[in-house]
N, C-alpha and C positions, 0 to 999 in steps of 0.2 A: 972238661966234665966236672960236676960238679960232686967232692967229695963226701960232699953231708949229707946228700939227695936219702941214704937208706932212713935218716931221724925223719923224714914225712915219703917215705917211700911206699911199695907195696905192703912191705910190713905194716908200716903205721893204722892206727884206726882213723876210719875217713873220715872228713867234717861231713857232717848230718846222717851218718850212719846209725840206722834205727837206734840200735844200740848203745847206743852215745845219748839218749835222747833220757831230759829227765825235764820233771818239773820247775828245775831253775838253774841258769847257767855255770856248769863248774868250771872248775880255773883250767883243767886238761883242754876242755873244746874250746875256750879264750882263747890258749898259748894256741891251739893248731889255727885257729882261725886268725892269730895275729902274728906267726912268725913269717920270719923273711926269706928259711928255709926251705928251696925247691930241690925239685928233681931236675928242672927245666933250666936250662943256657938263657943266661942274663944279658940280650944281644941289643932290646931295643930299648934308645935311649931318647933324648926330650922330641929331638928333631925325627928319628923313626916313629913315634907315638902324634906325632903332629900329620907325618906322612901316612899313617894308618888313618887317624880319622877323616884327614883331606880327600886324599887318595879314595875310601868309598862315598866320603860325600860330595865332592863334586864329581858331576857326571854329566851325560849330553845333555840334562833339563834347565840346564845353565843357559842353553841359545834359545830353549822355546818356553820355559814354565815364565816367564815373565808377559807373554801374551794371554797367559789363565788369570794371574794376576789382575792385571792393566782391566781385564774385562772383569770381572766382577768391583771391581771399585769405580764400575762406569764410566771408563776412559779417562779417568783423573789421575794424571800423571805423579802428583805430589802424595796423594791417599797411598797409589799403589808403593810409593819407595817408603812411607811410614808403616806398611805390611811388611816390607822387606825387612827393616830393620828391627819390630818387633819378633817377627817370626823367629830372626838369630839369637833374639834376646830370650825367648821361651827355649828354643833350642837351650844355649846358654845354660839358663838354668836348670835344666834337665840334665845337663853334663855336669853339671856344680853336685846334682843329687848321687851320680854316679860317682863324680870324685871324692866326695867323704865317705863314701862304703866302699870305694875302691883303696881309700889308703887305711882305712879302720881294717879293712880284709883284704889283705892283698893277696888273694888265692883265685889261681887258675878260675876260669867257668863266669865269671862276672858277676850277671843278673844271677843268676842260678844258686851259688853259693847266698846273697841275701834276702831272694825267696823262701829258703832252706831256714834261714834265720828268723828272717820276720816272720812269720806264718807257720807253715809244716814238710819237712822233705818233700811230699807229695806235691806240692805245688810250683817248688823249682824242678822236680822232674817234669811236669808237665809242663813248664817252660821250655827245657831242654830238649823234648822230645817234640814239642808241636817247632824249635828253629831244627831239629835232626830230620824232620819228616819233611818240611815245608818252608820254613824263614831262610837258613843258610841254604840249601840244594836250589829253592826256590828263585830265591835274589839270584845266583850265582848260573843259574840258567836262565834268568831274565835279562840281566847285564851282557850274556856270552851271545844269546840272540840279537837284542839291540847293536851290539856294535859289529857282526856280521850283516846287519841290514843297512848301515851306516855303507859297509862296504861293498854291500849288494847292488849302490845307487854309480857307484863308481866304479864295478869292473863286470855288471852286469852277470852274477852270480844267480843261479834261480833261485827258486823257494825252498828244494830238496839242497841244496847249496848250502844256502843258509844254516842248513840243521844240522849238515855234515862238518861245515866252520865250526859251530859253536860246541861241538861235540870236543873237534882238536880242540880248541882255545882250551875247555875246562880241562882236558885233558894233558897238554900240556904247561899250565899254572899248576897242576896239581904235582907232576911230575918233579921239578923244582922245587914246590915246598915242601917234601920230604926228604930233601935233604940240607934241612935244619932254618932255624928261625932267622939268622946269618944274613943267607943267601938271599931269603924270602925280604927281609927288612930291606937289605937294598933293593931288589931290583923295585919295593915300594918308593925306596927313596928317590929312585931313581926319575920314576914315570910320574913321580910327584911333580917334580922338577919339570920336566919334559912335557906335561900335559898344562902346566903353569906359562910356556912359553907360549903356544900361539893363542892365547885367551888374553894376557898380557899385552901381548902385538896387538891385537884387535882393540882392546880396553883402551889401549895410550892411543893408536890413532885415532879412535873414536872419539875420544878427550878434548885430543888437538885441532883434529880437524873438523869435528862437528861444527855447524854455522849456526842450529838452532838456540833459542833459547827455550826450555820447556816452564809450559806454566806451572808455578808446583802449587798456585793456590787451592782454597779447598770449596771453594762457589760453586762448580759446578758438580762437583759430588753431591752437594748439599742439595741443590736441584733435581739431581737424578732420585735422590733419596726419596724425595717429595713427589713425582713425578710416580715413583716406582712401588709406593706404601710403603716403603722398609726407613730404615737410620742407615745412618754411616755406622754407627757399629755393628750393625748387621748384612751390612756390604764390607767392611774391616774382615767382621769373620767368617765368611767365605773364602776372601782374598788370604787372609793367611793360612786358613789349610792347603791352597794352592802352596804357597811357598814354601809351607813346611813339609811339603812331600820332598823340596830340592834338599834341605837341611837332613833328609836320614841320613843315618849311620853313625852317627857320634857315640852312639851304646854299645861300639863294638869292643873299642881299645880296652875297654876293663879286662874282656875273655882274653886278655894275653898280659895280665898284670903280671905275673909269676915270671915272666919272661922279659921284665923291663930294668932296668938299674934305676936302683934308688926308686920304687915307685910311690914311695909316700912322698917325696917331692916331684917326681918324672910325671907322673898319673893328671893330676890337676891343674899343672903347667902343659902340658902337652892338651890337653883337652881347654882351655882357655886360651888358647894359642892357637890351636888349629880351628874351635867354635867361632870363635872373635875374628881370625884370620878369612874364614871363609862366611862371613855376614858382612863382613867389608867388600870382601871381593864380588860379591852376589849384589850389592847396594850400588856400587861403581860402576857394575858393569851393567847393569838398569839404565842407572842416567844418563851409562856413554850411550847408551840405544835410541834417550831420547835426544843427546844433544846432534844427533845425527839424523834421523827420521821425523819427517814432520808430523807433526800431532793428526793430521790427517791421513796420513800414510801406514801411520801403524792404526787406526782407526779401521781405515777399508784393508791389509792385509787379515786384521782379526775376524770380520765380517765375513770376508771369503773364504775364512777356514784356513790360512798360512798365518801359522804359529810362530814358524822360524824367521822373527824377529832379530835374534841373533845374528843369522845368516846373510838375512836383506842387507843387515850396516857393514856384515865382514867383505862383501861384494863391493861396496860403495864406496869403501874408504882404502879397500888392496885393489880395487880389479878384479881383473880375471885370476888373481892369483889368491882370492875374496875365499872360493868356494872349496882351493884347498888347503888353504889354511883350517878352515873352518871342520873338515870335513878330518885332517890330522888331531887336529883340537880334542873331535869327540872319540876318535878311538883311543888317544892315551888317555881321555879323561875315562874312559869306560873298561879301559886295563887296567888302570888303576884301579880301579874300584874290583874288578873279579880280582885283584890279586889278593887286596885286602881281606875278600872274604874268604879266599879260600884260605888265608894264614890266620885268623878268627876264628871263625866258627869251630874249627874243630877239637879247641881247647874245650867248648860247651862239652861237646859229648864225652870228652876225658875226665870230665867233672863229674859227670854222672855216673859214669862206671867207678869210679876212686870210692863213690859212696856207699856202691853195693848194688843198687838200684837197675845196673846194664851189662852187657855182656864186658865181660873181663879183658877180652884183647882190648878195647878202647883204650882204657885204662892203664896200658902199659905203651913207653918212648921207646923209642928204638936206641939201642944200648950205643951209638955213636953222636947220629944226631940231634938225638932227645927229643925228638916229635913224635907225636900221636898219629904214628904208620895208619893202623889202620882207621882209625876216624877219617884221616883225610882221604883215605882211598875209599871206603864207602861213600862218603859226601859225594866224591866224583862221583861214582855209579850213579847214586840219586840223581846226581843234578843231570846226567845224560838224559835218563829216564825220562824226566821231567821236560827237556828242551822237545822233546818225541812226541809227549803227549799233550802236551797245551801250547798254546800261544802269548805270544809278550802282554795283552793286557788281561786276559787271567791269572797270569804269572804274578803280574806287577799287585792286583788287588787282592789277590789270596795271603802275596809277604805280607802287604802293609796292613791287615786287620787281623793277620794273625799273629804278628807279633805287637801290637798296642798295646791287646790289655795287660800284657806281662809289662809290658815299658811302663803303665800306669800303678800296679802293684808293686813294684820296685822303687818309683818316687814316693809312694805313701807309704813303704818298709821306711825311710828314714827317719820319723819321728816314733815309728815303733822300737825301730832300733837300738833309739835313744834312749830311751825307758825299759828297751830289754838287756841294754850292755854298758848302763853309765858309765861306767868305769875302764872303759877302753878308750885306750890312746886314739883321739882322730885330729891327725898334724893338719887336716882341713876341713873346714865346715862351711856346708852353704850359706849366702851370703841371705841376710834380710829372712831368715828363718825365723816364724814357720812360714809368715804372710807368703813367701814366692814357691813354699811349696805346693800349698793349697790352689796356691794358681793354677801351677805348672798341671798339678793333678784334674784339675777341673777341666783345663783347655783338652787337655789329653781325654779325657774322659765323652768330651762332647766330638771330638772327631772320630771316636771311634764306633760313636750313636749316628753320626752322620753317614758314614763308610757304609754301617752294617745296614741302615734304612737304602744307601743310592745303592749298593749291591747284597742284596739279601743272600742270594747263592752262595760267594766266598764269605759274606757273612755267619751263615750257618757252617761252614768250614771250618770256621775259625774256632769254633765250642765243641766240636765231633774231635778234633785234632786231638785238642787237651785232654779231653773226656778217652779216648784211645791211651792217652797216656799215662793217665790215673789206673788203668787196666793192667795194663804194663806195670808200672811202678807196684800193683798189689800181688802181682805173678810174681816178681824178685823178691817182693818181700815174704812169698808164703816159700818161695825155694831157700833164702836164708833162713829163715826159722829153722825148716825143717835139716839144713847142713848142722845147724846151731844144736839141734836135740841129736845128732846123730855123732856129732864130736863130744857131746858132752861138756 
């Protein structure tokens, strides 16, 4: 336990507590926003922090998003793997923007904490609130389904099956990560590892034994291009929204900075490590698809509507022992990922309450294992709720556009930040600044105009959430005020 915890504990005044809030930054809200002092167990270290963003970013769309790929770059094998490695590469830089506000503030809540900064308390509450409502319960009830249907195919499970699985799953991840970050760190480390193995198997036989050679030139894109009205870069950017839906989750590891050792070095190592690690491993396991599958073969499986590319070459190159490999692959890749979030997210909502802004039990650890008791136990409830009442791809489009545009105000907080806290220590700064933030902001900006035009329903979602939580955030602030006049 940690003996300092009471110098930013409940006592403490919170960062972005109305209160706190003046026209220009004083040295008090600096030290709180730049000390190294938690309340929280310092459990995870470079390789845990690599295993958190691996862990929720890779998941089962590693055997099929490469056939969304492949088709929109018009079956140009070489176009689709320059998508692949751009996509890591924006990815990338997205964590690059995370890692210099994650070691300039290394405080609990992540995003949340330098919306609060850049902008105005209200609008990292309405970040927090719209992943409390819908991003973390959301994801974590879309993962818990997914990989009960994974297991639906194999032990012939029904549909009310399904529901009942993913009820236990979140319910038992939950279980475990309340009792402490420790526990939870490994059993990430663990399924890291383990869901690395049979993807691994499959990538090296594919390697080795593939007989193809794939064409990687760019002729016949350039054909389809002409053929179709559009450029290759406007078949590029289609292709890499596909792939950059494989690449989520790298914004998660900041919501457990407080909880890392050393995270002004751990933070930006652990997120270039685990970004870079999984754009290799997603690039690899591309090519091994093609040096296995004939260019016409994944051609007429995409036609038909069989995605699972992946699958075709795990069959081809094990056997019959092809589909359980394949089929082991995606449940660790898919426990991994629910365990991530349920040890994530619930630091958000801890943030929130510290500041004043939510109810107060959030805001307090449980006096042994210093986790956020009950944030993680509401989250469960939610996410039960939530596997009850929708289905896996409302699930999956409601997460992804309603947490964008906070991901997008978060990488344009960095040049604000820079001009609102000069003078604070950042032991990392993103690379090729501003040119790659501007980028990063622009690409993010135009998927998430694409999102809300191809699903306008969870588009409109995604503005009622926020707009709910700006409500919220003005109800705490009219009950503190009014505690405020009543103490005197």
């Amino acid at each position: 336990m940690n003996d300092e915890r009471n110098l930013t504990g409940i006592n403490a005044i919170p960062v972005g507590h109305p209160h706190t809030r003046s026209s220009a930054p004083d040295a008090g809200r600096i030290a709180e926003l730049t000390t190294d002092k938690t309340d929280f167990k310092r459990e995870i270290g470079v390789f845990g922090g690599v295993s958190v963003i691996g862990g929720i970013m890779i998941g089962s769309g590693i055997f099929y998003l490469g056939a969304y790929v492949l088709q929109r770059t018009g079956m140009n094998s070489g176009l689709a793997l320059i998508c692949w490695i751009v996509a890591g590469i924006i990815s990338l830089f997205g964590g690059l923007c995370y890692a210099e506000l994650g070691c300039a503030m290394p405080r609990a809540g992540g995003s949340l904490v330098y919306l609060n900064e850049a902008y105005h308390p209200v609008v990292g509450f309405m970040s927090g609130f719209t992943t409390f409502l819908i991003g973390g319960p959301g994801s974590i009830a879309a993962v818990a389904i997914a990989m009960m249907t994974v297991l639906q195919s194999l032990l012939g499970i029904s549909s009310a099956g399904v529901k009942i699985g993913a009820i236990v799953l979140i319910i038992g991840t939950t279980v475990y990560n309340l009792y402490g970050v420790k526990l939870a760190s490994t059993v990430q480390n663990v399924s890291m590892i383990a869901k690395l193995v049979p993807i691994v198997i499959i990538l090296a036989a594919a390697l080795f034994a593939g007989s193809q050679t794939p064409d990687l030139s760019l002729g016949s894109a350039s054909t389809y291009a002409t053929d179709n009205n559009t450029s290759i870069f406007g078949m590029m950017a289609l292709a890499i929204v596909a792939a950059l839906w494989a690449y989520e989750g790298w914004t998660n590891l900041n919501t457990v900075t407080e909880e890392m050792r050393n995270p002004k070095r751990n933070l930006p190592l652990a997120l270039i490590i685990g970004i870079g690690g999984v754009t290799l491993l997603y690039t690899l396991f591309n090519y091994a698809i093609m040096r296995v599958l004939p260019h016409s073969t994944m051609v007429s499986m995409i036609n038909s509507g069989d995605v699972y590319l992946g699958t075709a070459v795990a069959r081809q190159v094990l056997g019959s022992a092809g589909a359980m490999v394949i089929a082991v692959g995606m449940i660790l890749a898919m426990f991994g990922s629910l365990n991530g979030m349920t040890l994530a997210f619930p630091r958000m909502y801890y943030a929130m309450a510290k500041e004043g802004h939510f109810f107060q039990s959030f805001g307090r650890l449980h006096p042994v294992h210093r986790t956020p008791t009950t944030a993680i136990l509401v989250q469960c409830v939610i996410s039960c709720a939530l596997v009850l009442m929708r289905d896996l791809d409302q699930l999956t489009n409601l997460v992804v556009l309603s947490s964008m545009l906070f991901n997008i105000l978060v990488i344009i907080a960095v040049p604000i930040l820079r001009r609102k806290y000069p003078h604070i220590e950042r032991p990392y700064k993103v690379w090729f600044y501003p040119v790659s933030v501007i980028i990063v902001a622009a690409i993010f900006i135009a998927l998430f105009i694409q999102g809300a035009v191809d699903d306008p329903v969870n588009g409109f979602a995604g503005f009622i959430v926020p707009a709910a939580g700006a409500i919220v955030y003005w109800l705490f602030d009219r009950r503190n005020a009014r505690e405020e006049q009543i103490n005197g």
